[in-house]
Rosetta silent file (secondary structure, phi, psi, omega in degrees, C-alpha in Angstrom):
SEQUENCE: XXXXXXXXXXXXXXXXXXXXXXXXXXXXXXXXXXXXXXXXXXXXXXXXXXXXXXXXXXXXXXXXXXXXXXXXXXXXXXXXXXXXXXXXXXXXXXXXXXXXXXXXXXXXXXXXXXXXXXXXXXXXXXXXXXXXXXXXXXXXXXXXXXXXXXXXXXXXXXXXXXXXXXXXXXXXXXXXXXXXXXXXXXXXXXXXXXXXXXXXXXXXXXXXXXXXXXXXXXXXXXXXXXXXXXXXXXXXXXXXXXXXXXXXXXXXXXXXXXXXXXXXXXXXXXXXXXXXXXXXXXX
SCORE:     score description
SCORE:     0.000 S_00000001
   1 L     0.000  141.084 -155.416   -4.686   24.554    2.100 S_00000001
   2 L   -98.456  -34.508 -174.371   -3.728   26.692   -0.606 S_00000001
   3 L  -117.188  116.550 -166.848   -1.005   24.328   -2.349 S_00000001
   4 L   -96.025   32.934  148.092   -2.195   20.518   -2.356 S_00000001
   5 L   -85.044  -20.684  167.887    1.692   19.371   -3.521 S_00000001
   6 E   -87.813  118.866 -155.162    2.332   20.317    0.122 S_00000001
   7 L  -126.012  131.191 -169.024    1.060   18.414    2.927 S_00000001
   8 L   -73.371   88.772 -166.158   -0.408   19.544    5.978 S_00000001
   9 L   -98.304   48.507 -159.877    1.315   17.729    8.998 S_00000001
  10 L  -123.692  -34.356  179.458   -0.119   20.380   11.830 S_00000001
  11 L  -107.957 -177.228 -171.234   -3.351   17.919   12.747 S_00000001
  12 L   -70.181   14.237  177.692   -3.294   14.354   13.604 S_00000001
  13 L  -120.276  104.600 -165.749   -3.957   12.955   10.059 S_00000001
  14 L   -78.641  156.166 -165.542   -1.040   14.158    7.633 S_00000001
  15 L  -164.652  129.831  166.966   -2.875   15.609    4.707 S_00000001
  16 L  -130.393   57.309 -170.376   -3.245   17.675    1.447 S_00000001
  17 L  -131.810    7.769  166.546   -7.371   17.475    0.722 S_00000001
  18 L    76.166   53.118 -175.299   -7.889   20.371    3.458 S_00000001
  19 L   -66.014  -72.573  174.608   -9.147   17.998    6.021 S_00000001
  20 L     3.462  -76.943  171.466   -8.992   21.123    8.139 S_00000001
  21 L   -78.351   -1.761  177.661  -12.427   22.515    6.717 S_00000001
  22 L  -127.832   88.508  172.157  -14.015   19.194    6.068 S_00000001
  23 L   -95.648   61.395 -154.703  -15.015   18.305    9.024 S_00000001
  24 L  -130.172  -57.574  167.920  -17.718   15.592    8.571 S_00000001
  25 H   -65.527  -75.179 -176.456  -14.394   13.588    7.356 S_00000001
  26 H   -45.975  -23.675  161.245  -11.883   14.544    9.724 S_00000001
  27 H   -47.837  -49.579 -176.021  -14.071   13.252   12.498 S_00000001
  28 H   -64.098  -63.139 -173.241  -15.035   10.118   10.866 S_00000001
  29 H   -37.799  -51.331 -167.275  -11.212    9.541    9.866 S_00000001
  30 H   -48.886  -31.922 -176.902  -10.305   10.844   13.500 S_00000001
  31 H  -100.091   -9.312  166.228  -12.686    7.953   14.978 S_00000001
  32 H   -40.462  -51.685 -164.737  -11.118    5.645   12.663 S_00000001
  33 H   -59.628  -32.964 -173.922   -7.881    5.992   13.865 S_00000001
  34 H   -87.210   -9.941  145.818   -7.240    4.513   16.995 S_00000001
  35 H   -48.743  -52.406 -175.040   -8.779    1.021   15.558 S_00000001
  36 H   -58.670  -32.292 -161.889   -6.454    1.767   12.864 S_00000001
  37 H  -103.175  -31.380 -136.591   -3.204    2.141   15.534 S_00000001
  38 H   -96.813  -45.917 -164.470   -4.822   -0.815   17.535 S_00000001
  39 H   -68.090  -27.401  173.781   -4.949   -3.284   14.104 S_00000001
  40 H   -75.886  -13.278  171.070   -1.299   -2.103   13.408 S_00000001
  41 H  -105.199  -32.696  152.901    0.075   -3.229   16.898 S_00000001
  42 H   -68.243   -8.672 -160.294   -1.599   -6.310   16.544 S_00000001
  43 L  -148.380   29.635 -168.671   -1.067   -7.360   12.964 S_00000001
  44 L  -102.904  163.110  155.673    1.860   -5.151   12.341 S_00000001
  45 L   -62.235  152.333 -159.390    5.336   -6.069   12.052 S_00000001
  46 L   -78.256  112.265  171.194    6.113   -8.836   14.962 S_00000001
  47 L    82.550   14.829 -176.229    8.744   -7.636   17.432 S_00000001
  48 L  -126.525   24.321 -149.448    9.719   -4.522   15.966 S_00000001
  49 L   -61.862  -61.482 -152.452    6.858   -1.972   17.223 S_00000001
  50 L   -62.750  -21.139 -172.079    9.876   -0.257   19.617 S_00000001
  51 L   -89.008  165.357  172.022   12.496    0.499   17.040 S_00000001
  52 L   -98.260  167.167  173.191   13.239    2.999   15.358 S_00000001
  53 E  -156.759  139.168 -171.141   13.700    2.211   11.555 S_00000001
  54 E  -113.326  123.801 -148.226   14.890    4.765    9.366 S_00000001
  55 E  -126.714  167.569  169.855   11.959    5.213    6.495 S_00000001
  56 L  -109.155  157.937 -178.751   10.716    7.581    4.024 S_00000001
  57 L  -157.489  105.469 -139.982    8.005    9.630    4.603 S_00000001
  58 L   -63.597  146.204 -171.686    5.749   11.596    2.009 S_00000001
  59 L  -123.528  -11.977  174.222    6.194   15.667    2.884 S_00000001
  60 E  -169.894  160.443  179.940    4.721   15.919   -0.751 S_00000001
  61 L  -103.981   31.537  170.693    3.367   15.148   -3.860 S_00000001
  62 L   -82.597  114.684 -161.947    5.843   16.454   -5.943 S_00000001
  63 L   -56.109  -40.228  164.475    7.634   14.280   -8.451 S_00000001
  64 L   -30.277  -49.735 -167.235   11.040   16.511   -7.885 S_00000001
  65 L  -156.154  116.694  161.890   10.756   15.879   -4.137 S_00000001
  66 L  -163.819   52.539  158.455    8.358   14.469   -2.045 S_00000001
  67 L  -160.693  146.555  150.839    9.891   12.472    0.790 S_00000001
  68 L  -100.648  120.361 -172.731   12.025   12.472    3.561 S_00000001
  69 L  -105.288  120.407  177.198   13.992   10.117    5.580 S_00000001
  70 E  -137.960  174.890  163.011   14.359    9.826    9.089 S_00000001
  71 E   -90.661  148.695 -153.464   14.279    7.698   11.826 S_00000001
  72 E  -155.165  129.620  164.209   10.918    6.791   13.211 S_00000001
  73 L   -82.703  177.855 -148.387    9.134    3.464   15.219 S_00000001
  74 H   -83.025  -46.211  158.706    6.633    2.408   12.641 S_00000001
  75 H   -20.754  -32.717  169.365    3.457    2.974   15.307 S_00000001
  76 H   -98.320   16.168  173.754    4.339    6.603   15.080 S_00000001
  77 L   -52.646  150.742  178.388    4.664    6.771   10.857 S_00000001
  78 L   -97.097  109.851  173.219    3.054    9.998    9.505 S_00000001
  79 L  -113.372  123.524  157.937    0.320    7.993    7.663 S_00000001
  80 L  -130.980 -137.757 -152.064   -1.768   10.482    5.377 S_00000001
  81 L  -136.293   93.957 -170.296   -3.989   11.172    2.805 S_00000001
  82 L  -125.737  119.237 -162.334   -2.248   12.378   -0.230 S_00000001
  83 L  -108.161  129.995  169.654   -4.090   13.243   -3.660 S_00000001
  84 L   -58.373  159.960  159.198   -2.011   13.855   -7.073 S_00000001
  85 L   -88.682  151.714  173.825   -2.952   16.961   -8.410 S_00000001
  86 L   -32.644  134.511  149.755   -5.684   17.814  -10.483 S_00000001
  87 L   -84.619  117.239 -169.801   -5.765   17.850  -13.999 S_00000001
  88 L   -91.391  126.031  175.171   -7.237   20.738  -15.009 S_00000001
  89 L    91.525    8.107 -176.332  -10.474   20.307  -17.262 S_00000001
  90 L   -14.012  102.911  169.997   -9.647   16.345  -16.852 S_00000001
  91 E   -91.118  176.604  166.994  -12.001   14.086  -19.286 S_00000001
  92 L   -74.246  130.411 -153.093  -13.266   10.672  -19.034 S_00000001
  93 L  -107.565   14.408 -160.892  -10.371    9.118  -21.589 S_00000001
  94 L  -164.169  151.192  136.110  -12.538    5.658  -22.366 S_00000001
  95 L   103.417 -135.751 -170.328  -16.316    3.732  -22.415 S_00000001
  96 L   -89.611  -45.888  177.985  -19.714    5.436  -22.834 S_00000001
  97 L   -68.568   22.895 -147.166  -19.045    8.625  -20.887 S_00000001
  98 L   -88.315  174.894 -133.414  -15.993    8.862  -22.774 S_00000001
  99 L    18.247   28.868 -176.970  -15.207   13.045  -23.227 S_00000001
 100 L   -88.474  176.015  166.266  -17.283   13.892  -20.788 S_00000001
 101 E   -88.018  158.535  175.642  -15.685   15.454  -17.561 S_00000001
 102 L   -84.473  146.771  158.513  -14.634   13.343  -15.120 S_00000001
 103 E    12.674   22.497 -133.725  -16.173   12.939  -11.764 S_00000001
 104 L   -91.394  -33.832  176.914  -15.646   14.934   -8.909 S_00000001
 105 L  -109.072 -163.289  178.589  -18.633   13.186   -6.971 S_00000001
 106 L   -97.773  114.949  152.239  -19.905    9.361   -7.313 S_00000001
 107 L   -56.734  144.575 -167.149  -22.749    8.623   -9.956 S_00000001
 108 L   -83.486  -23.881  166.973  -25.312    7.119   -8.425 S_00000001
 109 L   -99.327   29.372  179.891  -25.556    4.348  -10.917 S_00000001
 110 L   -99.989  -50.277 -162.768  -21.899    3.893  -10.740 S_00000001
 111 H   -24.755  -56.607 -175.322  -22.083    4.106   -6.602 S_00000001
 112 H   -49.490  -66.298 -163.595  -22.393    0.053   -5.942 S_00000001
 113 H   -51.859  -65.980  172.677  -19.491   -0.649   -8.453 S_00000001
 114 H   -41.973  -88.800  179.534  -17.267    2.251   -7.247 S_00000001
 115 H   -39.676  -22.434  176.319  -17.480    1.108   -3.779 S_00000001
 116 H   -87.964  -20.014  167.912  -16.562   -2.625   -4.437 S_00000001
 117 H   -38.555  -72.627  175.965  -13.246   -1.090   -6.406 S_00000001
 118 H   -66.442  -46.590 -129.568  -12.045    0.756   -3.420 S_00000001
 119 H   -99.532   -9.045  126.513  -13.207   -1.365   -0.864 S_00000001
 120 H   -11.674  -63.925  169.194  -11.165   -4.220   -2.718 S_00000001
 121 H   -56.641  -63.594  178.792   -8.114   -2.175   -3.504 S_00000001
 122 H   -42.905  -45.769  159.813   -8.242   -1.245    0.153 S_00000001
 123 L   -55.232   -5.111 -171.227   -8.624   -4.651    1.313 S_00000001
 124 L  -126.427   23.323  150.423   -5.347   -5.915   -0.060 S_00000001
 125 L   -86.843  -98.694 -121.810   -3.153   -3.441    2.081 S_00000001
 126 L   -78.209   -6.934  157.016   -3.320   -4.221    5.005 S_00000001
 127 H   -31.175  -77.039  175.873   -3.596   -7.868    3.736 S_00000001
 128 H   -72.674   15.471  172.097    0.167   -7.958    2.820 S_00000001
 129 H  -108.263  -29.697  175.349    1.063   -6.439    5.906 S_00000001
 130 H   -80.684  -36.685 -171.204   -0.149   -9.312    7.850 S_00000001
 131 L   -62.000  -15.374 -159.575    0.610  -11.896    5.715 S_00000001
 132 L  -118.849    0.343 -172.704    4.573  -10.365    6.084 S_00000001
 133 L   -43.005  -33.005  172.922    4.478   -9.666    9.805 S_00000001
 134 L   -82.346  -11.214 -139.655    7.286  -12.161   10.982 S_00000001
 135 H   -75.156  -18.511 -168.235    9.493  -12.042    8.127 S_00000001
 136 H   -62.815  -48.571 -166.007   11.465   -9.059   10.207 S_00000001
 137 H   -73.453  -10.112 -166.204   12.729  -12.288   12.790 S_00000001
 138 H  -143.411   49.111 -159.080   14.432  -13.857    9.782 S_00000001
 139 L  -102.223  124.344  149.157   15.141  -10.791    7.520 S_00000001
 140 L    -3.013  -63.490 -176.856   18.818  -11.510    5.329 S_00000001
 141 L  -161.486  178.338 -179.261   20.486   -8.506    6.046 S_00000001
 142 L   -67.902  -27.867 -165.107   19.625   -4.403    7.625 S_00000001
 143 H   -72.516  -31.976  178.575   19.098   -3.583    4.136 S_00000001
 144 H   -69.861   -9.491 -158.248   16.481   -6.202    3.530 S_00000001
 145 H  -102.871  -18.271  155.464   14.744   -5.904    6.551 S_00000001
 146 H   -56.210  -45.058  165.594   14.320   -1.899    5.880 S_00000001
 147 H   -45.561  -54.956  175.722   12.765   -2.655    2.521 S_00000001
 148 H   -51.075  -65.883  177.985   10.172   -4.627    4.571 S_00000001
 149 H   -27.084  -65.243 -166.913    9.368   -2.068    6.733 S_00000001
 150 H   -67.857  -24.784  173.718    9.002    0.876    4.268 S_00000001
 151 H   -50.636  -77.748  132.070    7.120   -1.531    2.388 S_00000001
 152 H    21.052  -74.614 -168.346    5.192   -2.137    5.247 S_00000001
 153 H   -70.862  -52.925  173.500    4.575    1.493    6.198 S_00000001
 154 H   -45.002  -60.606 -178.807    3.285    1.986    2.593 S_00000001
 155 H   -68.919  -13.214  151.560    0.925   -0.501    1.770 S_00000001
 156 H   -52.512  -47.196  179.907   -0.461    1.346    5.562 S_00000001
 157 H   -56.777  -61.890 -150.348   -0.772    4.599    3.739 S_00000001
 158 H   -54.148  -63.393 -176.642   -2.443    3.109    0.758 S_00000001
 159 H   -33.839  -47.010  164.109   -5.142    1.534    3.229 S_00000001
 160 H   -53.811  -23.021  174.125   -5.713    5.475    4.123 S_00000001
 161 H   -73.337  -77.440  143.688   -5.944    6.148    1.120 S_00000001
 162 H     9.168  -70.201 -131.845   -9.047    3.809    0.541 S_00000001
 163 H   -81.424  -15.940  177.003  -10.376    4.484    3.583 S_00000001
 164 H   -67.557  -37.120  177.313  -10.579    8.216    3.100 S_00000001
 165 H   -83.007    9.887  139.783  -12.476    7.985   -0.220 S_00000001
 166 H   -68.669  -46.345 -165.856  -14.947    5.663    1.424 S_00000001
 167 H   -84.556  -30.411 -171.367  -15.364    8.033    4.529 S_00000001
 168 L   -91.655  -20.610 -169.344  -15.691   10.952    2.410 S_00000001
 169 L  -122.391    5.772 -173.402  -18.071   10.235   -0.653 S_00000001
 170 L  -114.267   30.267 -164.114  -19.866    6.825    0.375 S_00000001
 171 H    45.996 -121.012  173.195  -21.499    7.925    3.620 S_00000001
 172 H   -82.818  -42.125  179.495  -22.411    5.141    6.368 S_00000001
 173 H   -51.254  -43.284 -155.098  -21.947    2.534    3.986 S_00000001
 174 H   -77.155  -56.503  169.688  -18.361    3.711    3.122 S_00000001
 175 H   -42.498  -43.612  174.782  -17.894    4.018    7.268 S_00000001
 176 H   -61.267  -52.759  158.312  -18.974    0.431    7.403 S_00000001
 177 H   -50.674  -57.696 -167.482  -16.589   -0.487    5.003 S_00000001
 178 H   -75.700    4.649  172.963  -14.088    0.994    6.386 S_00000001
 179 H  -110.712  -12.252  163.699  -14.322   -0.694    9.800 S_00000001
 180 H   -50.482  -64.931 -165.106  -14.591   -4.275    7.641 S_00000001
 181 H   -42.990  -15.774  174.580  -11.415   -3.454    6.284 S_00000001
 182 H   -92.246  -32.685 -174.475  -10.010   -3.723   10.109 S_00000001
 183 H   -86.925  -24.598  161.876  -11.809   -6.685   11.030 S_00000001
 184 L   -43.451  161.718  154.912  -10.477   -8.701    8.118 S_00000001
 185 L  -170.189  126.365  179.826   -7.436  -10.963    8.384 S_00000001
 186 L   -63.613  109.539 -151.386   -5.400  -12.590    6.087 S_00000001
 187 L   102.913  -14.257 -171.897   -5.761  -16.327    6.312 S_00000001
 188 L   -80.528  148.913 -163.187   -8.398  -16.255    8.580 S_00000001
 189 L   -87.657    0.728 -152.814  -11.232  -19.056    8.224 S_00000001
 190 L  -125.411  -49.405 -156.685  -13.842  -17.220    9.725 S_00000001
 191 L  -171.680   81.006  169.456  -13.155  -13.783    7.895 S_00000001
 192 L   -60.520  161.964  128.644  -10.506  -14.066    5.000 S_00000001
 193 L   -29.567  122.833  165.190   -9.304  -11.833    3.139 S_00000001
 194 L   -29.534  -78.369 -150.746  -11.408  -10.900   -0.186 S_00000001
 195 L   -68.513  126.296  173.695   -8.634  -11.477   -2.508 S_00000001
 196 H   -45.743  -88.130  175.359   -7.144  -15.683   -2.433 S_00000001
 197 H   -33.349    1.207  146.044   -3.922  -14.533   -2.844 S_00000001
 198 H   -99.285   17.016  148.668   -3.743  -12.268    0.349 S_00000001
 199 L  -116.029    9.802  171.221   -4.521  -15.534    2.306 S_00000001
 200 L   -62.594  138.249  161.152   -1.821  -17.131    1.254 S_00000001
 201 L   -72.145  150.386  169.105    1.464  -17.682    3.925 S_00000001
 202 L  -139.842   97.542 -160.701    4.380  -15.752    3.064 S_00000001
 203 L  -106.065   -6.629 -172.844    6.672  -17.620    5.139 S_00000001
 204 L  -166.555  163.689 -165.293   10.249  -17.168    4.331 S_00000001
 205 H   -87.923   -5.873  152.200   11.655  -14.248    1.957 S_00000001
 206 H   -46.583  -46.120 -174.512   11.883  -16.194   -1.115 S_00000001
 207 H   -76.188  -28.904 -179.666    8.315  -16.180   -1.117 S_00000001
 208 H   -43.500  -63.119 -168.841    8.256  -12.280    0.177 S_00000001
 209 H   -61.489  -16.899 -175.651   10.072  -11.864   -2.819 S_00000001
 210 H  -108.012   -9.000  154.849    8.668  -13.289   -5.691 S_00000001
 211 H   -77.595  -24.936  177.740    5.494  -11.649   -3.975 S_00000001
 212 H  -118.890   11.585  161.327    6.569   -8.506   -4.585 S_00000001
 213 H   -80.582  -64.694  160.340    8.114   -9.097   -8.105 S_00000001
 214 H   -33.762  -88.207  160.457    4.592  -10.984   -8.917 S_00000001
 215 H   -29.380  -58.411 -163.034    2.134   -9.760   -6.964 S_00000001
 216 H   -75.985  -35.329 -161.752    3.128   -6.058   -6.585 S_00000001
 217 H   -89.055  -11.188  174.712    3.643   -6.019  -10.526 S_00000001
 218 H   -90.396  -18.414  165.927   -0.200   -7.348  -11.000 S_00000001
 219 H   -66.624  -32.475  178.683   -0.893   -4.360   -8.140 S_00000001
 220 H   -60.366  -47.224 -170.043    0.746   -1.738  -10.415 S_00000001
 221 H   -56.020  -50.005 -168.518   -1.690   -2.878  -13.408 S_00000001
 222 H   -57.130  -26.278  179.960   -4.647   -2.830  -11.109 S_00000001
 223 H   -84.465  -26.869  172.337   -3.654    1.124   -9.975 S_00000001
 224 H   -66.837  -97.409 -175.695   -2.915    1.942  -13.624 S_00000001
 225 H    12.609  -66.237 -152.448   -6.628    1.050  -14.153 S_00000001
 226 H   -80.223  -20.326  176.575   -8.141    2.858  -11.216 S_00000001
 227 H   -61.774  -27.949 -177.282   -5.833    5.708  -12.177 S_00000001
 228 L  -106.206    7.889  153.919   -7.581    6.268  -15.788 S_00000001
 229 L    -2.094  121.673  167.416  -10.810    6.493  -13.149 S_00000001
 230 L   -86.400  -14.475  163.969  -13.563    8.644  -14.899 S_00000001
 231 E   -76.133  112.830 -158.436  -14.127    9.211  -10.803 S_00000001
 232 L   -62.218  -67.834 -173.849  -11.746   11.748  -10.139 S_00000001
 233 L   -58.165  -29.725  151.371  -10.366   11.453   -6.817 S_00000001
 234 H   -11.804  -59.298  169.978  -10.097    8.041   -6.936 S_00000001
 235 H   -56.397 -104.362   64.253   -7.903    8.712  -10.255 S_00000001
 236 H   118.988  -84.711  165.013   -6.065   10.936   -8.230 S_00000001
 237 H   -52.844  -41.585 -171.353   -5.353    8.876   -4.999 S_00000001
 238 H   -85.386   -9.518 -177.062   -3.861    5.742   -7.084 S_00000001
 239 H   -65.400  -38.869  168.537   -1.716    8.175   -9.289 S_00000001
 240 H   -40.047  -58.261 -165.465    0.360    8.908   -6.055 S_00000001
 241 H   -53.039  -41.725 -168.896   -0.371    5.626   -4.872 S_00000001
 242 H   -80.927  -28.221 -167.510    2.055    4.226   -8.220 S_00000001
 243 H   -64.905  -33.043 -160.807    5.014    7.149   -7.157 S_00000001
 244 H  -101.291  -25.069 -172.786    5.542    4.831   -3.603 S_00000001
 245 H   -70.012  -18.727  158.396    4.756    1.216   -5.156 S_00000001
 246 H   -75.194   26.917  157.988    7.724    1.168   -7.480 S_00000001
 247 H   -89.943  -51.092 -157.591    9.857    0.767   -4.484 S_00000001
 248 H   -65.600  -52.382  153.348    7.799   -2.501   -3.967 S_00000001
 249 H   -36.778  -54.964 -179.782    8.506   -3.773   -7.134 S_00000001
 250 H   -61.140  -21.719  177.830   11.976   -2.645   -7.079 S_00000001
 251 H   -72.050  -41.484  159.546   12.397   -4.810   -3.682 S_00000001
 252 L  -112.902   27.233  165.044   11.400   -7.756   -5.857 S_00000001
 253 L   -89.152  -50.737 -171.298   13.031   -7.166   -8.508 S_00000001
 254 L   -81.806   24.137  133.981   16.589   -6.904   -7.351 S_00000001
 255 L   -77.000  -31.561  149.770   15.832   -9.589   -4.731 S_00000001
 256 L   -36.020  -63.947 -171.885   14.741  -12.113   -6.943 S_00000001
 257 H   -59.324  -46.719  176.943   17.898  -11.103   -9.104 S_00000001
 258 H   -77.364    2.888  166.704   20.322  -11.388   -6.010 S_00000001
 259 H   -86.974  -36.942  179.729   18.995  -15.071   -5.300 S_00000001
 260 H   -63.870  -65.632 -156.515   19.290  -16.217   -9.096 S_00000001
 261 H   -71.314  -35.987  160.145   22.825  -14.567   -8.751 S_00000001
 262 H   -77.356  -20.846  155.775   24.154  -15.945   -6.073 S_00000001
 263 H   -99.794   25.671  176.684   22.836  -19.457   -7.042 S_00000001
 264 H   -99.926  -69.620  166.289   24.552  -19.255  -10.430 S_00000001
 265 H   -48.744  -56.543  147.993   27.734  -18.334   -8.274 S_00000001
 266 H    14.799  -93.175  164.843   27.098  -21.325   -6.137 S_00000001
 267 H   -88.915   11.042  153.762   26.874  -23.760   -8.381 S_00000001
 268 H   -82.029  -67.473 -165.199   30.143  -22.588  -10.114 S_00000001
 269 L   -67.667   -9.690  164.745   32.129  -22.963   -6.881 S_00000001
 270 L  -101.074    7.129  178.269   30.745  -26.152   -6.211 S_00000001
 271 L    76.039   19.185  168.657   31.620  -27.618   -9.954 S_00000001
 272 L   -70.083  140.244  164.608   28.048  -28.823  -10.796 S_00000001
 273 L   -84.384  -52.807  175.496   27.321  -30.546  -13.726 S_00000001
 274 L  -108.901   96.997 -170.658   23.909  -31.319  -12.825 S_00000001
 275 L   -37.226  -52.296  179.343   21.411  -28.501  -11.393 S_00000001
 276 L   -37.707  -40.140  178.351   19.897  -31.472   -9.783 S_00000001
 277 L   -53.268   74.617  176.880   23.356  -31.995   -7.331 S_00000001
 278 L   -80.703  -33.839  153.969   21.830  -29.893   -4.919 S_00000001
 279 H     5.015  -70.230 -168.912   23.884  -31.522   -2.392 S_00000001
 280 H   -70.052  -51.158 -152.522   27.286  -30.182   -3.614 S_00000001
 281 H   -80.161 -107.120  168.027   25.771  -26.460   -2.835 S_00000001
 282 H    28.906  -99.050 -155.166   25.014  -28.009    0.385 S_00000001
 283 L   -28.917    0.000    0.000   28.734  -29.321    1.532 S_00000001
């Protein structure tokens, strides 16, 4: 592919790393996938496989433009692989290696370290896709229950993102990982999540919400991190990775805000005195 801001939707993996010619990855990714479509119909959202939902969907990595919205069911999402672009002559901007160039392959006495990063990061998408799977049966309004979705759809990409820089630089271990990463499930007693906080219930959209005010705003710091990567692509994958997660924030920021606002409005129309009279809000 000649322009990587431009993303190759012509094979079954949307893509701008040239997947095409590297096929040692597209294969692996290729046998990935239908595990990948199988974990997403089971642990996906609950009762909404069939719909269409009208979503964004990256066509590029250009900050001017680089989505489109249509409608789509979320089993059929254009999930890719999308890499910022290079910085040309990039250095390492911090630690002992710092003005050296950065990375283009894994040091080997970085390799152990590297791989628990990603396989970490990677672990807490599809985490917060399970953990949110019902909330669609009880979703507020259309607008809120879109936000979920795209949300949804995202933290799926990010998991691609992961799993491609596993399949491409950590061999079989990195393959291995990347079929953990399916076999996980959040809450489960047998085979948890990594993180404690992606085993957590998220049971009603208060909590959705102050999960993605909270949560999502300790995920941006963790991608700014991996983002100053002295391992390039890595660097690379989460800078993209921050253009779609400030939706996620923004979903719990102004959701947060319209529950504080409306229970400020509330308790003026019911004439409280005492925050405690929850009652009178009640009547």
């Amino acid at each position: 592919m000649n322009d990587i801001g431009n993303v190759d939707y012509q094979g079954l993996i949307p893509n701008n790393v040239d997947l095409a010619h590297d096929t040692r990855v597209k294969h692996a990714l290729e046998r990935w996938h239908p595990g990948y479509l199988d974990w997403w119909q089971d642990m996906g959202p609950e009762g909404f496989q069939d719909k269409l939902v009208y979503l964004r969907t990256a066509v590029s990595v250009d900050p001017k433009g680089w989505a489109k919205f249509d409608y789509v069911r979320m089993p059929e999402y254009k999930w890719g692989i999308l890499l910022a672009p290079a910085v040309p002559d990039r250095k390492i901007g911090f630690g002992a290696h710092k003005g050296e160039p950065a990375w283009q392959e894994v040091p080997g006495e970085y390799r152990a370290m590297l791989r628990r990063l990603i396989v970490i990061q990677g672990d807490t998408e599809p985490a917060s896709v399970e953990q949110q799977r019902f909330l669609g049966k009880t979703a507020p309004s259309l607008y809120d229950m879109r936000n979920l979705f795209q949300v949804n759809v995202e933290e799926g990409r990010h998991l691609w993102a992961m799993v491609y820089l596993l399949q491409k630089y950590f061999g079989a271990d990195g393959r291995e990982e990347a079929e953990e990463l399916l076999a996980r499930r959040s809450g489960d007693p047998d085979t948890p999540r990594m993180l404690g906080a992606f085993n957590e219930k998220t049971p009603d959209w208060l909590s959705f919400f102050m999960f993605t005010y909270f949560t999502d705003r300790d995920g941006k710091m963790q991608l700014e991190a991996l983002a100053r990567s002295g391992f390039d692509p890595l660097s690379r994958t989460c800078r993209f990775m921050l253009t779609e997660e400030a939706h996620h924030m923004f979903v719990g920021e102004t959701g947060v805000g319209r529950i504080l606002q409306r229970t400020c409005e509330a308790v003026k129309e019911a004439g409280m005195e005492d925050p405690n009279e929850i009652e009178k809000v009640r009547a």
